[in-house]
N, C-alpha and C positions, 0 to 999 in steps of 0.2 A: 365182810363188807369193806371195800375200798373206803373208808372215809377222806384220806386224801385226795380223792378228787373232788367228790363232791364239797370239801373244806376250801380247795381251789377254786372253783367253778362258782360257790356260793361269794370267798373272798373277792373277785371279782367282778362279780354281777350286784355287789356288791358298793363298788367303789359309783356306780351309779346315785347310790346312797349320800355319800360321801361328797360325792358333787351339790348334789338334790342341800344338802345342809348348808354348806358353803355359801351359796347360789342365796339361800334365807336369809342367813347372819350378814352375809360381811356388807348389804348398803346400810346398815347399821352403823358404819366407821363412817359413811360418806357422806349420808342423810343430811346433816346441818352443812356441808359443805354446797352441796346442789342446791338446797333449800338459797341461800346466801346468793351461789353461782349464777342463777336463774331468776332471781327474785321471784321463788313460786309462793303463794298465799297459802292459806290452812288447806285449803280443798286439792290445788294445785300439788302440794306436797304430800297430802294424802294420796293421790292416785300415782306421783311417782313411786311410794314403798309401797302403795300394791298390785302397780303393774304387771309384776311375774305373777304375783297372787291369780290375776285373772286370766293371765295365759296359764296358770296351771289349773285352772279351774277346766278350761278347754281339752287341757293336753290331758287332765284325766278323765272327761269325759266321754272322749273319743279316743281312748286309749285301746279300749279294747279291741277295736276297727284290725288299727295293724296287727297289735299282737294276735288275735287269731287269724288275720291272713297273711303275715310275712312268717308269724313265730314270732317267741319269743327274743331268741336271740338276735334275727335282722332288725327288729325293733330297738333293741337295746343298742346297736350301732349308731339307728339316724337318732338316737337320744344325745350319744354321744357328741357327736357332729354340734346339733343343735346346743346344747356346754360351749361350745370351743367358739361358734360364731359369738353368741351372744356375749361370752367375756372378752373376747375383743372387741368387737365393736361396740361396747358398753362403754368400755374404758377410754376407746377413742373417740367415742359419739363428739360432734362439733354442736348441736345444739340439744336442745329438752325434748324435743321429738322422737329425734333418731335414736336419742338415750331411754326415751320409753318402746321403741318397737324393741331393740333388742334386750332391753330386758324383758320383754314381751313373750319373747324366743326362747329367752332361757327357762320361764316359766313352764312355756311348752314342755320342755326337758322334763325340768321337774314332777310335772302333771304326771306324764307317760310313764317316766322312772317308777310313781310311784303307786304303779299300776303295774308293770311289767316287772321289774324285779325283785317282789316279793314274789310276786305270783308264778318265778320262773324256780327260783329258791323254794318255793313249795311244793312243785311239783319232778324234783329229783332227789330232796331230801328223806333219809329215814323216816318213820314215826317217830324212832324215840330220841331223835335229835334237831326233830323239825323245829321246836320253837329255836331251841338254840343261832339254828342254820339259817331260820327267818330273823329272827332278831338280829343279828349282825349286820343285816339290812337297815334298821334303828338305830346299833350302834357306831356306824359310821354314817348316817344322818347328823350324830352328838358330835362324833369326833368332827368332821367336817364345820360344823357349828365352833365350835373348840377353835379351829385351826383360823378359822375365819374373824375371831374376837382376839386372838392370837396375832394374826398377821395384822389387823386393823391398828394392833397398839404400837407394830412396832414398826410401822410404814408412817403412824400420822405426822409425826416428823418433821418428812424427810421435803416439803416445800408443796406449795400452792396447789399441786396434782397429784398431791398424795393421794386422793379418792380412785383419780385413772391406777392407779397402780395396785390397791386395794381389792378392784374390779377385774386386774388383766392378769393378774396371777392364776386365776381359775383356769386358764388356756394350759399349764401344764396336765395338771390331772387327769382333763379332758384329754388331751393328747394320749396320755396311759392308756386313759377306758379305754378310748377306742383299739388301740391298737394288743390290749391282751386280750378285749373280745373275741382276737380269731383262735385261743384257744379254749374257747367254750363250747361245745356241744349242743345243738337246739332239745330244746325240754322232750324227753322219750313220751310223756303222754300228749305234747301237742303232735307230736311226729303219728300216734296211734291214731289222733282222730283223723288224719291227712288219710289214712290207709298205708301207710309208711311203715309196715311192721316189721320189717329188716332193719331197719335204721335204729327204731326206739329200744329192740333188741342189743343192740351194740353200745347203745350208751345204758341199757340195764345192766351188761355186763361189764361194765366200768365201775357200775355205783355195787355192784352185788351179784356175782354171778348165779349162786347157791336159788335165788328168789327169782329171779328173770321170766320164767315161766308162769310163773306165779302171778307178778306184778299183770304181765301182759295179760293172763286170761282174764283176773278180776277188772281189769280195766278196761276190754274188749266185750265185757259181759254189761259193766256200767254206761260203754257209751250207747250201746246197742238198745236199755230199759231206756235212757233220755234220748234217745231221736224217736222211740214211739209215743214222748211225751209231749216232743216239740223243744224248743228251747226258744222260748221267750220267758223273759229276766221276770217278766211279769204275769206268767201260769200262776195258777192258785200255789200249786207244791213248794215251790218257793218263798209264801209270805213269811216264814218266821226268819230264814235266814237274813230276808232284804233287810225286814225290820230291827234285825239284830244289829247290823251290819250300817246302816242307817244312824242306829241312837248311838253307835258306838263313836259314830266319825262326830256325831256332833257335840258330844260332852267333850273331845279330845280340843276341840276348838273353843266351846264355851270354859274350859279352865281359864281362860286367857293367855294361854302359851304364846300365840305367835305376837301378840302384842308385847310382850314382855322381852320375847327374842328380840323383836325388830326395835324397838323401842327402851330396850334398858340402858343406854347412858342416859336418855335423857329421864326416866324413872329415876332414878339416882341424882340426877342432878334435882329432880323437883323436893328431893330430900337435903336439899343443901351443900352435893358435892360437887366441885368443878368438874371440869370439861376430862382431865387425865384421869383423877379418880374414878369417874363414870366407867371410864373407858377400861380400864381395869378391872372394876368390880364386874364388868360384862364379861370380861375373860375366865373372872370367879366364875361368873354363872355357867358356863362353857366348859371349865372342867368339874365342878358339880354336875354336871347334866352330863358329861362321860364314865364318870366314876361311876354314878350309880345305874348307866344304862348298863355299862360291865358290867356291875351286880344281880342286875336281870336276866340278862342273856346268859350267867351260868347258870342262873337258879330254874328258869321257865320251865323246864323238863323235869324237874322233880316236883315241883310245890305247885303249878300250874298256872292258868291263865289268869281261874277267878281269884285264887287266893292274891294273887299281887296288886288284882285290880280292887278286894276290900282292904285292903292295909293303906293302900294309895289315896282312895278316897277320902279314908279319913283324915291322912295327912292333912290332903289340898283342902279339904272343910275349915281345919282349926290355922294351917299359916296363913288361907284368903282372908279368917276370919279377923285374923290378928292385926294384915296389912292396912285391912280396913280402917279396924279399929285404930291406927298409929296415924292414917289421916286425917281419921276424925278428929282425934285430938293432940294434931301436930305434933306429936311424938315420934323422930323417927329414929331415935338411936338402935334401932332391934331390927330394922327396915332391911337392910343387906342379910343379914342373918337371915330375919322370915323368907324372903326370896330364895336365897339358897336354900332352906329348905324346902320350901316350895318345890322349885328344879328336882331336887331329890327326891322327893313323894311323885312328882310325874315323870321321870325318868323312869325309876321302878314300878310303876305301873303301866299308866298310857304308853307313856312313848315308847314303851318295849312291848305292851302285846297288841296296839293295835293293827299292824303290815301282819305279826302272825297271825292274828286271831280271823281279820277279812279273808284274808289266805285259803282259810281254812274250812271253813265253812257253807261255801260254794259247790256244786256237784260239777265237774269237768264241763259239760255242756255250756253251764253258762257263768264256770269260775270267772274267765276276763271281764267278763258283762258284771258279775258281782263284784268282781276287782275294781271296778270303774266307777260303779255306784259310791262304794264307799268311799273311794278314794275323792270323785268329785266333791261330794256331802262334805268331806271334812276341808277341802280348797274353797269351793264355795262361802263357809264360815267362815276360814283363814282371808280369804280376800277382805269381806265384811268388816273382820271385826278389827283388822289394818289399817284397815281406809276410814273408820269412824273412829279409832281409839284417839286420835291428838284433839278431834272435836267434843270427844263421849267426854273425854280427861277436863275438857277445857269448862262444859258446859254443867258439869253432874259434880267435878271433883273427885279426886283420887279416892274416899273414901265411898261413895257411892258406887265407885267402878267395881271398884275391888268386892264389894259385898254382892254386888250380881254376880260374878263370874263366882262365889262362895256358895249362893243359892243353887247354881247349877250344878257343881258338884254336891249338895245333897241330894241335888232328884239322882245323879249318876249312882250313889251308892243304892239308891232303891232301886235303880236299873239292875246293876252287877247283883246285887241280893234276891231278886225276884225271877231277874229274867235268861241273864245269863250263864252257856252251861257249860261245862266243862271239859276241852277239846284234847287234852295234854294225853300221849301216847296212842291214839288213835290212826289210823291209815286215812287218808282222805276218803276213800271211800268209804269205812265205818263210820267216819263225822257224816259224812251225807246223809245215810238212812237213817242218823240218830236226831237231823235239825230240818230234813225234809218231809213233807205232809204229804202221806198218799190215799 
């Protein structure tokens, strides 16, 4: 087995990831800056940090569209594109408007990326190194986040339009993607359903020549049982995966991750630190939330989906429990700590299996369509719970927030403990007849 390519091909398809994080984190640096610039109000300034939110709600929604009629891979180029406008003209935007369409745009990126490049990395990877080669999709999600809390502390600085500059750095990276996309390969099983069976052949024998025949018949034989079944997202055979696929995207959001991403100087500051401090300990959180997605993405292959996802949950149970409890009773010297922990229990769990775990679980016919589902379900939330957090904070208090989002990771361990099953070493097509109803 070639792994070098496919370790290339994934690193790459990858950096899509890496923007996708960046693109989250870094109005985070700018956020009180705009807010000031524009004199936007509570609602006002809620819809600016979850503008991309709702363009990525879009762009995963209708992610699937291109991805199965361009491919993967010409998909992942106008994602690119779509990175590279957005960060500039983010960064130049002249007023609140123009500054909300394109982060609008970048959104869209986001949405698609996070639809398309797992789902492209799932279907050229091994079995026994898929989650690994899916998660690196997650871990450069972190890293990007990292770089973004990173570049925010050391740009705030530097005068008045430190925010423009914060926002326009993204235009390198996107410049990257796009242009090592042309030595990616399009996905050998979307090339199979095209009738393209010379093609998918040539990049099987990239990833594994020894198997090629192999790969092709079982997957010529799979698409062959689902177009006599139809491929709508919503056949009966289907319900257990949507469902799975479904509560999975919405515990990931109900931890309260993205508020906490988007939101942590000022979480910090409501603990009594200034404005530098804040800004720092957000960088903490950034490389907590790299370290231990590292940690994941070696382990996922061996120890598996569920076991990360029960260790995880109980994490986030007792640090939400904790944070709570430190508002309740104005105690916050433990408050950066719990956080960091926190990040760490959801790094090693959620945010490293959920891109592989949707991935996975999809039968070819209507993997993008279930790629989409879940990917939406969990933007959908991210938007939501963005756009309400400075008012939910304002009107409930820190320790009311904090104890919802604790609740929801109890029902999630009953989720992981009851419902969820165990995908680690399988071929994607074993995962199918073992999560599909016939």
């Amino acid at each position: 087995m070639n792994n070098r390519n496919v370790f290339f091909w994934s690193v790459v398809v990858a950096l899509g990831g890496l923007l996708f994080g960046f693109d989250t984190a870094v109005i985070s640096g700018a956020e009180t800056s705009i807010q000031k610039l524009w004199q936007l109000d509570a609602y006002e300034h809620g819809l600016t940090m979850s503008i991309a939110l709702i363009g990525t709600v879009l762009g995963a929604v209708f992610g699937s569209i291109p991805s199965d009629r361009l491919g993967r891979r010409g998909t992942l180029s106008w994602i690119a594109v779509l990175y590279l406008v957005s960060a500039v003209g983010a960064a130049l935007a002249p007023g609140w408007v123009p500054f909300l369409v394109f982060r609008f745009l970048g959104g869209l990126g986001v949405g698609a990326s996070s639809v398309t490049a797992p789902l492209y990395i799932s279907e050229v990877s091994p079995p026994a190194s898929r989650g690994r080669m899916v998660g690196m999709f997650q871990f450069n999600v972190v890293f990007g986040i990292l770089l973004a809390y990173l570049s925010n502390y050391l740009l705030q600085g530097i005068g008045p339009d430190a925010w423009r500059w914060m926002l326009g750095v993204q235009a390198v990276p996107s410049v990257a993607f796009l242009l090592l996309l042309f030595r990616v390969p399009e996905s050998p099983r979307w090339l199979l359903r095209q009738g393209r069976t010379s093609e998918a052949r040539v990049v099987f024998d990239k990833i594994d020549p020894s198997t090629t025949e192999q790969n092709v018949a079982n997957i010529l034989v799979a698409n062959a049982a689902e177009q006599g079944s139809g491929e709508s997202l919503w056949a009966p055979q289907y319900r257990r995966p949507v469902l799975l696929a479904v509560l999975f995207a919405m515990f990931n959001q109900l931890a309260g991750i993205n508020a906490i991403i988007y939101y942590a100087p000022r979480i910090f500051e409501m603990t009594g630190r200034g404005p530098d401090a804040a800004l720092l300990s957000s960088a903490g959180i950034g490389l907590v939330n790299f370290c231990f997605t590292l940690l994941a993405v070696n382990i996922i292959d061996k120890f598996g989906r569920r076991k990360l996802m029960l260790v995880g949950s109980v994490g986030l149970i007792v640090t939400l429990g904790l944070v709570a409890w430190s508002f309740y009773t104005q105690q916050f010297a433990l408050v950066p700590v719990l956080l960091f922990g926190y990040i760490a229990f959801f790094a090693f769990s959620q945010g490293a299996v959920i891109w592989v775990f949707i991935s996975e679980i999809f039968p070819s016919a209507v993997r993008a369509k279930g790629q989409a589902l879940g990917s939406s379900t969990h933007w959908v939330l991210a938007a939501a719970i963005t756009f309400i957090f400075p008012a939910l904070t304002e009107k409930l208090g820190g320790g009311n927030t904090f104890a919802f989002f604790c609740g929801m990771m109890v029902l999630q361990l009953l989720y992981v403990w009851r419902m969820m099953p165990e995908t680690k070493g399988k071929t994607l097509e074993e995962a199918d007849k073992v999560l599909v109803l016939h």
